[in-house]
C-alpha positions as CSV (number, residue, x, y, z in Angstrom):
1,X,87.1,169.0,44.8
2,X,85.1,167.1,47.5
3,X,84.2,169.3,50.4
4,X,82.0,169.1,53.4
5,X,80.4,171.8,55.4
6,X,80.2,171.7,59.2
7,X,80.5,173.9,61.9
8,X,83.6,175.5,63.4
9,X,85.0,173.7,66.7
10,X,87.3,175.8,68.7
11,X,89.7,173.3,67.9
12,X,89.5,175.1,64.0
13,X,90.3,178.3,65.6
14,X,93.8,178.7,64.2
15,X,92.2,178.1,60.9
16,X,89.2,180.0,60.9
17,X,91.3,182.9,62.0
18,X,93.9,182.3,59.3
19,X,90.8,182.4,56.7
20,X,89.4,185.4,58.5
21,X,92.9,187.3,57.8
22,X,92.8,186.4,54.3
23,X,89.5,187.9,54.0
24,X,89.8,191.1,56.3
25,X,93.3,191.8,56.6
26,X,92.6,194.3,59.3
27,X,91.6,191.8,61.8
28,X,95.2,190.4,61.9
29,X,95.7,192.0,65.8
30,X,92.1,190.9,67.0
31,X,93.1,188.7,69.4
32,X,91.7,185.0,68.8
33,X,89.3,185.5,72.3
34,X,87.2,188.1,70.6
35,X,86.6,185.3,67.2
36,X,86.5,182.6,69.6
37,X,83.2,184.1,71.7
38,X,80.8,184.3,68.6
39,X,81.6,180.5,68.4
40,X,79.4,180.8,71.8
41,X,76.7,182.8,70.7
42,X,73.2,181.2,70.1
43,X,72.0,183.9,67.6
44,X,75.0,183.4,65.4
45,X,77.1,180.6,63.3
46,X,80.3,179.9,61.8
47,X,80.8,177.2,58.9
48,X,83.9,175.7,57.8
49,X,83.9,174.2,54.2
50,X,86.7,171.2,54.5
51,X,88.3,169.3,52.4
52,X,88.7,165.2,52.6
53,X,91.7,165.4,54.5
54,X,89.4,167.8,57.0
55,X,91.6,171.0,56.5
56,X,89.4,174.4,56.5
57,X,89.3,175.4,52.8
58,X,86.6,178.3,53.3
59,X,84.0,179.3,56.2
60,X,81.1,181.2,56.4
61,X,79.5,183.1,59.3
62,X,76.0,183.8,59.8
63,X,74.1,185.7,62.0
64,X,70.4,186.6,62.8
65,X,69.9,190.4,62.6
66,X,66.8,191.7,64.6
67,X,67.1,195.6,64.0
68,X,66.7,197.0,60.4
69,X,68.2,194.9,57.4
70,X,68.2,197.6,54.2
71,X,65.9,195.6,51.8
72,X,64.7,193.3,53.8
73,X,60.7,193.1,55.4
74,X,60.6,191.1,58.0
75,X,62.6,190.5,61.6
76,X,65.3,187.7,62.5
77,X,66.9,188.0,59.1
78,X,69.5,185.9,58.7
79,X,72.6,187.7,57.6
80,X,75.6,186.3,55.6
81,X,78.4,188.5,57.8
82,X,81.3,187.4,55.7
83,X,82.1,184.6,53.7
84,X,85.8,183.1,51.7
85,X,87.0,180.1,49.8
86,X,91.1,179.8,49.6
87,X,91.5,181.1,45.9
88,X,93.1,177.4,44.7
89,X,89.2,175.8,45.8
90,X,87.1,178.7,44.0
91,X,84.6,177.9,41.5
92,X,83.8,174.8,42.6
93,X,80.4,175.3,44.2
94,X,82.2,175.7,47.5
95,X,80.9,179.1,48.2
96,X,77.2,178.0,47.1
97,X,77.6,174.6,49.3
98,X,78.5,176.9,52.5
99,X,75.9,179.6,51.5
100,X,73.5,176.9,51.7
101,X,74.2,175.8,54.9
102,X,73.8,179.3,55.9
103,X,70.4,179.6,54.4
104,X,69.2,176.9,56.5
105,X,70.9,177.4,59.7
106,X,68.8,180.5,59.2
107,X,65.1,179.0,58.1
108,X,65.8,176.9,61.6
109,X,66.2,179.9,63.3
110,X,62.8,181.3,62.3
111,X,64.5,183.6,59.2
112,X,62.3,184.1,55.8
113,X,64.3,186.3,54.8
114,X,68.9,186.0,53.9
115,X,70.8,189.3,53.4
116,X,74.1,190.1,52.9
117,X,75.9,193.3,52.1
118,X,79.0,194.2,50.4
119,X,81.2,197.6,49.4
120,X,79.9,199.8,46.4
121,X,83.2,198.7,44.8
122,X,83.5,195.1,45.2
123,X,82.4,193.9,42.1
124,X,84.1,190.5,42.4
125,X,81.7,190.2,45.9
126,X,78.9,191.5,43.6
127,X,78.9,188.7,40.9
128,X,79.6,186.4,43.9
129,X,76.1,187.1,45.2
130,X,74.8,187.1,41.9
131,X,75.5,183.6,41.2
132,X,74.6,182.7,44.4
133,X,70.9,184.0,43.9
134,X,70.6,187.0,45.8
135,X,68.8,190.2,44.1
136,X,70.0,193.5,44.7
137,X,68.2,195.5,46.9
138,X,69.5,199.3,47.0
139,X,73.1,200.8,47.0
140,X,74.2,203.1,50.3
141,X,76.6,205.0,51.3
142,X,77.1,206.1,54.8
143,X,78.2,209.2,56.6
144,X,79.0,210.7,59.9
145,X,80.4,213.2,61.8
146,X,82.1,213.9,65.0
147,X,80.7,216.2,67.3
148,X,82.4,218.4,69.4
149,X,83.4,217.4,72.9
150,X,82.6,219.6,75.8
């Protein structure tokens, strides 16, 4: 399948959202306004992979990073936030076309360096990044804990 990759309009938000819910379920009751204002932000970007018929088939967003990125060396690193293709247009290089894009939205922002991250568990995400030529860099896992109030 034939797809382009541009950037998201606010005219796409409906879609973009839609693709957003499909990738992180949990976002289903952020109100549109919150994924609306990165649209507006100069250190970030999100891509929309559409088809011929210009319906959003997949996006991508990207954002430059400026505090530490685990693995990375140097400061802006661009950073693949999240990325999804609608399962009936996967393995068609639609993924790689908008990972791309990514990578050099981020070389024009000053980046020599593109990170991304996913969950220890994720191995789908794993081999996604994989084929897409990233390297591993170290595996993490996070804690916390509350602190009393006074």
């Amino acid at each position: 399948m034939s797809v382009r990759i541009r950037p998201c309009r606010e005219a796409d938000l409906g879609a973009w959202t839609a693709l957003r819910e499909a990738l992180w379920p949990w976002l289903k009751d952020e109100p549109d306004v919150m994924a609306a204002q990165m649209l507006s932000r100069g250190d970030a970007a999100v891509l929309l992979a559409v088809d011929t018929d210009d319906l959003a088939v997949g996006f991508a967003e990207v954002a430059l990073r400026r505090d530490y990125v685990n693995g990375c060396e140097t400061s802006p690193v661009g950073f693949l936030e999240g990325i999804y293709v609608d399962p009936a247009h996967r393995l068609g290089g639609v993924a790689r076309a908008l990972c791309e894009e990514a990578e050099r939205w981020s070389a024009r922002h000053g980046c020599t360096e593109f990170a991304s991250d996913a969950l220890l568990d994720n191995v789908a995400s794993h081999a996604m990044h994989d084929a897409l030529g990233f390297e591993e860099t170290e595996r993490v896992v996070y804690f916390r804990k509350m602190l009393p109030t006074r």
